[in-house]
TORMI-621957 format. One line per field, with one value per atom (N, C-alpha, C, O): atom name; x, y, z; residue number from 1. Coordinates in Angstrom, 2 decimals. Atoms other than C-alpha are relative to their C-alpha. Layout:
// residues N
atom	CA; ...
X	X; ...
Y	Y; ...
Z	Z; ...
seq	NUM; ...
This chain:
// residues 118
atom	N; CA; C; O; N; CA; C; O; N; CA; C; O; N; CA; C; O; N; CA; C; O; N; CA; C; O; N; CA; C; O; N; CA; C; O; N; CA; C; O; N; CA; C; O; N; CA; C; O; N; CA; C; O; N; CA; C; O; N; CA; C; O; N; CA; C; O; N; CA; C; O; N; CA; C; O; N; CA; C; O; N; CA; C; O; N; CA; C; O; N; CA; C; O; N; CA; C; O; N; CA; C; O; N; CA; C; O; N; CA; C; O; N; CA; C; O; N; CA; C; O; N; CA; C; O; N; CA; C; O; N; CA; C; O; N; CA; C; O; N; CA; C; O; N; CA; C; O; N; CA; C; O; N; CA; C; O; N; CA; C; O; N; CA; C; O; N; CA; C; O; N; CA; C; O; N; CA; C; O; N; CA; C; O; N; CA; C; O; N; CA; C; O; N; CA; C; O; N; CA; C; O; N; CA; C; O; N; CA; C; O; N; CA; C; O; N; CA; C; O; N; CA; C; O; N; CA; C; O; N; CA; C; O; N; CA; C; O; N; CA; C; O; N; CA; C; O; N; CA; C; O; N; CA; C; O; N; CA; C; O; N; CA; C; O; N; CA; C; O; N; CA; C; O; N; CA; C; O; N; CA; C; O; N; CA; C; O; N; CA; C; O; N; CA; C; O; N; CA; C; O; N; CA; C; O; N; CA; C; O; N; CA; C; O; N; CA; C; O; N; CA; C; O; N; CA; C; O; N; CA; C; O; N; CA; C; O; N; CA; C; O; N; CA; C; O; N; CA; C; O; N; CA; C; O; N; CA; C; O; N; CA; C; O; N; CA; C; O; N; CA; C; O; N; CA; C; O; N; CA; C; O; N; CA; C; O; N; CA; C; O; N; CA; C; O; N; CA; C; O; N; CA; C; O; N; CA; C; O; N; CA; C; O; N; CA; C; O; N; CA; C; O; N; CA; C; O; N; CA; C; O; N; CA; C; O; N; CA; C; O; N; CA; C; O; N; CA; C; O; N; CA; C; O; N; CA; C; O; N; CA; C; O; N; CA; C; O; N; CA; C; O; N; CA; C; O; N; CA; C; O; N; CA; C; O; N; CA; C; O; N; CA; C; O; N; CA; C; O; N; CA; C; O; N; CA; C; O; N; CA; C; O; N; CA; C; O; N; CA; C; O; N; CA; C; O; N; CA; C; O
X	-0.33; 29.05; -1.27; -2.35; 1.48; 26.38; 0.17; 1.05; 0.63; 24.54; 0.55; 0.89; -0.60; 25.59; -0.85; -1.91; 0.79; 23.88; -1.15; -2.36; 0.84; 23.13; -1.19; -2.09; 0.89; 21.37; -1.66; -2.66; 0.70; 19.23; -1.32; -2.48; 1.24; 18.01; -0.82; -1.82; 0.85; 16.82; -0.86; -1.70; 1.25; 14.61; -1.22; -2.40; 1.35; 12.46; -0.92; -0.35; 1.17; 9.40; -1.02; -1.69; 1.12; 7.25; -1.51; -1.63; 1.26; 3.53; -0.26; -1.48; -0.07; 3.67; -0.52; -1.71; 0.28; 4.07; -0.72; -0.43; 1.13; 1.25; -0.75; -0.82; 1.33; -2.34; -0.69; -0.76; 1.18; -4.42; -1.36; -1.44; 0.90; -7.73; -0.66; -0.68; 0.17; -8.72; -1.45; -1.87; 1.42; -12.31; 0.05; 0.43; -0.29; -12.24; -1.99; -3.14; 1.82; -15.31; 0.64; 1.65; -0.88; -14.62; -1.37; -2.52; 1.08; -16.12; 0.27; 1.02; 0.40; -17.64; -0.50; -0.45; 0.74; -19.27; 1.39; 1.31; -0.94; -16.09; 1.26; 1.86; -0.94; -14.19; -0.73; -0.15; 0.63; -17.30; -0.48; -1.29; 0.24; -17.25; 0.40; 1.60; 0.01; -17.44; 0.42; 1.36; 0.10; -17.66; -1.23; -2.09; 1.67; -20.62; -0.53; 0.09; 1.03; -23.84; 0.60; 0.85; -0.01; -23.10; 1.58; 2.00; -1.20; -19.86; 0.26; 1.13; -0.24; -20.50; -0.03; 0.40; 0.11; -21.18; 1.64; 2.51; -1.30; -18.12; 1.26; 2.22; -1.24; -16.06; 0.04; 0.98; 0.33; -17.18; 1.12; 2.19; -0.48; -15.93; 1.94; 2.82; -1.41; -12.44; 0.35; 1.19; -0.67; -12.10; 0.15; 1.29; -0.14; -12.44; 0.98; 1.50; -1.28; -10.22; 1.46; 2.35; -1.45; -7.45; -0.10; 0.90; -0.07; -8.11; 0.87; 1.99; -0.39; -7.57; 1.36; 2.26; -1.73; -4.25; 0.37; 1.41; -0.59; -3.18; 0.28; 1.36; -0.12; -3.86; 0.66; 1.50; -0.44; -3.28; 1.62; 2.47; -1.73; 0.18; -0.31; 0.80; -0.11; -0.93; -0.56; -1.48; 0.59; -1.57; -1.23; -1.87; 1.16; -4.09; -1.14; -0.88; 0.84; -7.49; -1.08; -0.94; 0.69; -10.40; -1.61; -1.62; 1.18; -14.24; -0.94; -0.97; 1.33; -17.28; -0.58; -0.67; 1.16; -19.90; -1.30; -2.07; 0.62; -21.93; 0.36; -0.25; -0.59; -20.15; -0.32; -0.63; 0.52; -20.82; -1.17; -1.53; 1.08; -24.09; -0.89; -2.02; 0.14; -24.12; 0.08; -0.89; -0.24; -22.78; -1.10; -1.60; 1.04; -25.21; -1.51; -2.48; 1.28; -28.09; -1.02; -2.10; 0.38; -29.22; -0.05; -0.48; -0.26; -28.54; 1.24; 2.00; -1.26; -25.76; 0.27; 1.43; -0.52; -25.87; -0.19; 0.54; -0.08; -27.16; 0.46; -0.09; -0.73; -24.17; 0.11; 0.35; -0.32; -24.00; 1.01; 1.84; -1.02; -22.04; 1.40; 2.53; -1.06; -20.06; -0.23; -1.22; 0.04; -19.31; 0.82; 1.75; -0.45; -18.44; 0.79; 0.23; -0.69; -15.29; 1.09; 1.82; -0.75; -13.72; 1.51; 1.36; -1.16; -9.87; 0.69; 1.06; -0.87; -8.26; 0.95; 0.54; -1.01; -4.67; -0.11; -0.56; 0.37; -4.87; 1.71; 1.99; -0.73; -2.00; -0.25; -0.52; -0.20; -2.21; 0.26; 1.43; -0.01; -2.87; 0.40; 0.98; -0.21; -2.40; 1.69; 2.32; -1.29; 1.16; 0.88; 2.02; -0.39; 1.18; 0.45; 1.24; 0.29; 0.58; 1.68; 2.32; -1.04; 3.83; -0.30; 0.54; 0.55; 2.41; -0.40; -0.96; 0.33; 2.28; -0.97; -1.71; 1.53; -0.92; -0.95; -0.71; 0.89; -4.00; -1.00; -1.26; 1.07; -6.51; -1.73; -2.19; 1.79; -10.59; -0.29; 0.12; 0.69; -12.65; -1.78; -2.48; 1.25; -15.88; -0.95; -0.73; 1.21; -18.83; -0.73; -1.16; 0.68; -20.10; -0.51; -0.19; 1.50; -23.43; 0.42; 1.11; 0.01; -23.46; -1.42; -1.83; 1.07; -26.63; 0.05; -0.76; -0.49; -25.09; 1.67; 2.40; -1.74; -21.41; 0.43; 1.66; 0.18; -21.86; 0.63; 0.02; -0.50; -19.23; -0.05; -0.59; 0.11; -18.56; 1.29; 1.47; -1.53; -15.15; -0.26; 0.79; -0.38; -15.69; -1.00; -1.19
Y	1.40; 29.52; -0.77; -0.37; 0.76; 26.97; -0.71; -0.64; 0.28; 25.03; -1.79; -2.33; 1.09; 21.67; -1.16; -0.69; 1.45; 17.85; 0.04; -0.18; 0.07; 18.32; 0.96; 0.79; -1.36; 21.65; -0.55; -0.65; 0.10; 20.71; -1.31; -1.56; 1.29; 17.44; 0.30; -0.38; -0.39; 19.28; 0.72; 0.81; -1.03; 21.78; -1.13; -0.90; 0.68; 18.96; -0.40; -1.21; -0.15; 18.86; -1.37; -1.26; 0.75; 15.22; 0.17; 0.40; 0.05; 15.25; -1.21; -1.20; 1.40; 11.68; 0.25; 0.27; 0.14; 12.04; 1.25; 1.36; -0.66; 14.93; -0.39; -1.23; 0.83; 14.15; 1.37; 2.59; -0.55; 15.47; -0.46; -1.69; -0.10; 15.69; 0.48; 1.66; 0.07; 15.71; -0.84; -1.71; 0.56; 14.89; -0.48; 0.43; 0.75; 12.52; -0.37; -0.37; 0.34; 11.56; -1.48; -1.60; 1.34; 7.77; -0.48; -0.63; 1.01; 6.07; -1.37; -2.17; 1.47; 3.28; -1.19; -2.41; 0.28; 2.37; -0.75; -1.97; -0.24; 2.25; -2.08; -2.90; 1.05; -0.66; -0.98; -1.98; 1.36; -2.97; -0.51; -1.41; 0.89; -3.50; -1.39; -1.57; 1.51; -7.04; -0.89; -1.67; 0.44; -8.29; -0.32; 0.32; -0.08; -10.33; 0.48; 1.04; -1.19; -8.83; -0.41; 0.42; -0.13; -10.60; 0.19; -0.50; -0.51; -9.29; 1.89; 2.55; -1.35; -5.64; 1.22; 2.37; -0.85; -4.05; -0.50; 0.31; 0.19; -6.23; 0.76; 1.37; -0.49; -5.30; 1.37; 1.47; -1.15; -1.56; 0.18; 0.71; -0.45; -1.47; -0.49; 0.36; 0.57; -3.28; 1.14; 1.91; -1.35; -0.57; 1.08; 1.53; -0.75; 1.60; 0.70; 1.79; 0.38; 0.41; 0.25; 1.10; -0.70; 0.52; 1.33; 2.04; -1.55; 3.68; 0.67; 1.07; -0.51; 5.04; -0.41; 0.43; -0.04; 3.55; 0.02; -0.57; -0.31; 4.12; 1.80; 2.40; -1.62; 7.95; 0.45; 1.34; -0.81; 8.45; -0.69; -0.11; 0.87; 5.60; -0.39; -0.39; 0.25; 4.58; -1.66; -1.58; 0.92; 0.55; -0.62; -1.64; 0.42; 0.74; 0.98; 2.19; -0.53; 1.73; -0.41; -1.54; 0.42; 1.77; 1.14; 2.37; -0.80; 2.82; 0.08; -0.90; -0.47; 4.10; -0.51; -0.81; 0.78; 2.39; 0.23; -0.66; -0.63; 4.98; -0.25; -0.96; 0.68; 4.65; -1.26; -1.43; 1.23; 1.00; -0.27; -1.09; -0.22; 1.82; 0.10; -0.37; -1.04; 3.99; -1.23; -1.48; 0.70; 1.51; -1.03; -1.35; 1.69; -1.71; 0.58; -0.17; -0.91; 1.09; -0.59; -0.97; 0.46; -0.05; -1.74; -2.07; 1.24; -4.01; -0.46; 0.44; 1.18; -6.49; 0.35; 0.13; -0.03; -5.55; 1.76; 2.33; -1.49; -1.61; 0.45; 0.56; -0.63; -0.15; 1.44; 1.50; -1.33; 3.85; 0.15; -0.71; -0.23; 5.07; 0.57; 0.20; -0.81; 7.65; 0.09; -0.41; 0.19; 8.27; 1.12; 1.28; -1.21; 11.53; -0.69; -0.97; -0.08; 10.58; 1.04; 1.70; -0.78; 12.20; -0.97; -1.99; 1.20; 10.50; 1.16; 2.29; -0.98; 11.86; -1.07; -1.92; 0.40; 10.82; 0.23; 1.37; -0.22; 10.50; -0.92; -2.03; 0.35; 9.45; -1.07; -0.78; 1.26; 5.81; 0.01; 0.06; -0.17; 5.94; -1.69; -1.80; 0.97; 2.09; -0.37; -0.28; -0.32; 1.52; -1.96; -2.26; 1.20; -2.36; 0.27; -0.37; -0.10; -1.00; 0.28; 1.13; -0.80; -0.65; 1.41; 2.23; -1.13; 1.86; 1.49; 1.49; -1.26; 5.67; 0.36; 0.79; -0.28; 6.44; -0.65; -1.71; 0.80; 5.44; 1.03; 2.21; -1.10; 6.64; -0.34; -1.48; 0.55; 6.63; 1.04; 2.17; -0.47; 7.13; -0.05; -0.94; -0.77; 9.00; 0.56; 1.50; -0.46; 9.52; 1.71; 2.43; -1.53; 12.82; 0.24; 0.19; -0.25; 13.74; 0.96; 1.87; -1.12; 15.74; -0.21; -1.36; 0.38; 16.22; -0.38; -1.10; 0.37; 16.05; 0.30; 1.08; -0.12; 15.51; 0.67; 0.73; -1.59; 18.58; 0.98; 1.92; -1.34; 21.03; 0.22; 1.13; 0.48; 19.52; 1.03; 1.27; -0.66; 21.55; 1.40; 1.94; -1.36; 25.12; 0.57; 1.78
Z	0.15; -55.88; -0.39; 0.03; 0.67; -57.66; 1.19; 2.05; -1.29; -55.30; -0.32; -1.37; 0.35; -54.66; -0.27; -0.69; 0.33; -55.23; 1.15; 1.16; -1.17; -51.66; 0.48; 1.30; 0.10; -52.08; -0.38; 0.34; 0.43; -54.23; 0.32; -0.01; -0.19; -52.68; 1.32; 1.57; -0.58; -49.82; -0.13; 0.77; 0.25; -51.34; -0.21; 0.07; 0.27; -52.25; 0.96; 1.70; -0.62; -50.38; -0.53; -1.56; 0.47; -50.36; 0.56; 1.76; -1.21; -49.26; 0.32; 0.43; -0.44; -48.29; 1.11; 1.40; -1.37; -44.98; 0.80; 1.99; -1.01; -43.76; -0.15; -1.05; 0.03; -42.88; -1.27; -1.22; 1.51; -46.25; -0.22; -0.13; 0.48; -47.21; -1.77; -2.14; 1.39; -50.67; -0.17; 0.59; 0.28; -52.45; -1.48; -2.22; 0.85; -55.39; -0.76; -0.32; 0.74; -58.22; -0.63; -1.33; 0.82; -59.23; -0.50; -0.07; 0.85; -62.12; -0.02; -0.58; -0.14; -60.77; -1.44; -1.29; 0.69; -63.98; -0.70; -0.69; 0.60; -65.69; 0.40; -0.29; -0.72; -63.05; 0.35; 0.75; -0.07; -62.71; -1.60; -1.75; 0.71; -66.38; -0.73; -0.93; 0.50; -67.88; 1.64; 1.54; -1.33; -63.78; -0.26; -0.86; 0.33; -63.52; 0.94; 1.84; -0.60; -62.02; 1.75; 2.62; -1.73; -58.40; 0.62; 1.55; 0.04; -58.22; 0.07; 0.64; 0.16; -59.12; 1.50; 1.36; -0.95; -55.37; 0.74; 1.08; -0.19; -54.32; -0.56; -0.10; 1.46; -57.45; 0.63; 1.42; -0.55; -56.39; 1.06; 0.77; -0.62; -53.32; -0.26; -0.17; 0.13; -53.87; -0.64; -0.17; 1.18; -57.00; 1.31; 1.38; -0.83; -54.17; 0.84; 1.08; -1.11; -51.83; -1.04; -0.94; 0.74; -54.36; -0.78; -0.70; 0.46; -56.04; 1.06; 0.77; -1.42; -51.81; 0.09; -0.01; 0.04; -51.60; -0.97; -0.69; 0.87; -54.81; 0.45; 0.47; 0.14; -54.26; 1.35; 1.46; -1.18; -50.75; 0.44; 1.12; 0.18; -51.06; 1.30; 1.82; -1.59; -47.20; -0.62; -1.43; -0.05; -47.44; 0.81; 0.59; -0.81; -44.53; -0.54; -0.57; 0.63; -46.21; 1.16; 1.63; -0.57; -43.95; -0.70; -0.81; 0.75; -45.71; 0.82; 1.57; -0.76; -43.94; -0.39; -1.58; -0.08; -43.03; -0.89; -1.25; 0.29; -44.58; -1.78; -2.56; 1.54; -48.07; -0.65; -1.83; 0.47; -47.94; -0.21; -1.06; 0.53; -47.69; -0.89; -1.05; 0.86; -50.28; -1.22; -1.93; 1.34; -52.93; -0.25; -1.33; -0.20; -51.62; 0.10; 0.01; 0.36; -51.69; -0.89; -0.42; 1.07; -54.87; -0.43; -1.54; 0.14; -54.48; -0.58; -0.92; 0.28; -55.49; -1.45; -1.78; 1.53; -59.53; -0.43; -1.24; 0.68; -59.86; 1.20; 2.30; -0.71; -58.58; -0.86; -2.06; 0.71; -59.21; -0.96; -1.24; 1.70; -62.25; 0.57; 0.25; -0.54; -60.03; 1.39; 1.92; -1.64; -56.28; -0.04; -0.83; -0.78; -54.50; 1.13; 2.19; -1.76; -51.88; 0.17; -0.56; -0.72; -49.39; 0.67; 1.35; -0.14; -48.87; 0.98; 0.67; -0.54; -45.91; 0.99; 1.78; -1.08; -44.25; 0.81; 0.97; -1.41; -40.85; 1.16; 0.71; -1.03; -38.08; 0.42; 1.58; -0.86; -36.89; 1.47; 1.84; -1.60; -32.96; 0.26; 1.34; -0.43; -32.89; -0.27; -1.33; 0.18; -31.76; -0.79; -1.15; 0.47; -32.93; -2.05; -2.74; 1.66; -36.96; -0.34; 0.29; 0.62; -38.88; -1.23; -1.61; 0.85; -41.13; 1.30; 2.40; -1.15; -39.50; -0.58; 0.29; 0.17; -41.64; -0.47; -1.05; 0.48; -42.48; -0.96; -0.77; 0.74; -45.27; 0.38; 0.43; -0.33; -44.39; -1.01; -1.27; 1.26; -47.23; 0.55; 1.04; -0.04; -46.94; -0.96; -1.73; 1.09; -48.89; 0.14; 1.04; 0.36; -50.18; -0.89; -2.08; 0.82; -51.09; -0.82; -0.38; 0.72; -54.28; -0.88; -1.07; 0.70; -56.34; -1.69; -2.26; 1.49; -60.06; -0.18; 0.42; 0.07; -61.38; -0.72; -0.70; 0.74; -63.80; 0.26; 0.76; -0.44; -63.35; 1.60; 2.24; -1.16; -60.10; 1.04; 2.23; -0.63; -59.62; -0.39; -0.04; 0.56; -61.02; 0.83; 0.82
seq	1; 1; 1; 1; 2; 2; 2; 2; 3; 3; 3; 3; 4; 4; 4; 4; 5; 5; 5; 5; 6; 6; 6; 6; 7; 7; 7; 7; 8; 8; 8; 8; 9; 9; 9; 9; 10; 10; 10; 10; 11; 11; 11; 11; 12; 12; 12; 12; 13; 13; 13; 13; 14; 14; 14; 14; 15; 15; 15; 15; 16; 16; 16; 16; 17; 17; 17; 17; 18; 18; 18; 18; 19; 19; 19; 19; 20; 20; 20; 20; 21; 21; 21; 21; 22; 22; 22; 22; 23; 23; 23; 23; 24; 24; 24; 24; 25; 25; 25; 25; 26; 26; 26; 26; 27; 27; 27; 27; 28; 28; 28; 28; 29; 29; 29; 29; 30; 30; 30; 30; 31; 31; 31; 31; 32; 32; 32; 32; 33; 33; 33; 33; 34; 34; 34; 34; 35; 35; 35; 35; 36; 36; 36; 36; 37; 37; 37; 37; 38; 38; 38; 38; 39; 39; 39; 39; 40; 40; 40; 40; 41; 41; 41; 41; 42; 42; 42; 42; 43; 43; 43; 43; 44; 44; 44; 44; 45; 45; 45; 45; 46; 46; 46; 46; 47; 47; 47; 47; 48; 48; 48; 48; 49; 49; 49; 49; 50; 50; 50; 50; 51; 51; 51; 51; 52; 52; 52; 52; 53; 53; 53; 53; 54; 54; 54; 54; 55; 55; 55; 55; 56; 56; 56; 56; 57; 57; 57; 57; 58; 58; 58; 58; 59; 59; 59; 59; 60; 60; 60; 60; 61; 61; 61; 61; 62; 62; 62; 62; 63; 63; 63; 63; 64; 64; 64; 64; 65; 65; 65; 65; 66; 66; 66; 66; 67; 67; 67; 67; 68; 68; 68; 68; 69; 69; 69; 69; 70; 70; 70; 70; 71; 71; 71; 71; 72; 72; 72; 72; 73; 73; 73; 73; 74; 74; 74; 74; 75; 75; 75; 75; 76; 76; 76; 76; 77; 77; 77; 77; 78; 78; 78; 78; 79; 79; 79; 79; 80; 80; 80; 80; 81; 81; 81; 81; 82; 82; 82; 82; 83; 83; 83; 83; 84; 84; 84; 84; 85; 85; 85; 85; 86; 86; 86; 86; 87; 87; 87; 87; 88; 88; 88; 88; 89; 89; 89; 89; 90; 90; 90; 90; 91; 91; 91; 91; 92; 92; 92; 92; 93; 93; 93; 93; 94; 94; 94; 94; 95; 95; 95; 95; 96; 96; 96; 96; 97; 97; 97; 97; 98; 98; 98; 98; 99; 99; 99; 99; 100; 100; 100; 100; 101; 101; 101; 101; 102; 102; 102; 102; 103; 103; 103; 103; 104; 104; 104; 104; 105; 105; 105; 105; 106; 106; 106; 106; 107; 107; 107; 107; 108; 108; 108; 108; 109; 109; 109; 109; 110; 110; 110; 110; 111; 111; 111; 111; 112; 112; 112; 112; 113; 113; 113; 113; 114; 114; 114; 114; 115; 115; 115; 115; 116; 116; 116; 116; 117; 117; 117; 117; 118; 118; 118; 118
């Protein structure tokens, strides 16, 4: 017998809802252009912030301290070209949040972006 409507809508499998880890290269260079100069560590991180919920689909984004660092390193206008993060879903322990996850974005040291994946 072929399988029915209902068959088929359960095989599907979303990853929405587990906690994931995944490591991301974003060109910064790319989303602070034509932003003026005292704008660009701001601009930075916002691009940031939405890149993270865009990818991870969770609306609560929360960035390391260390990350922020990382971007304001260099001052208010030379913001890095590229950024090594780490985007991982995580479970919401606070029972006020309507959202069940949250994404924290983490910085990761790499020394060049050269054949960064192979």
């Amino acid at each position: 017998m072929a399988p029915t409507k209902k068959d088929r809508e359960k095989k599907g499998h979303s990853a929405i809802n587990e906690v994931v880890t995944r490591d991301y290269t974003i060109n910064i260079h790319k989303c602070i252009h034509g932003v003026g100069f005292k704008m660009h560590a701001p601009g930075a991180l916002k691009e940031i912030w939405k890149f993270a919920m865009k990818e991870r689909g969770t609306p609560d984004v929360l960035i390391d301290t260390r990350l922020n660092k990382v971007v304001w390193a260099k001052g208010i206008r030379n913001v890095h070209y590229r950024i090594q993060v780490r985007l991982s879903r995580k479970h919401n322990e606070d029972e006020n949040s309507p959202n069940k996850f949250y994404t924290l974005v983490t910085y990761v040291l790499v020394t060049t972006f050269k054949k960064i994946y192979k």
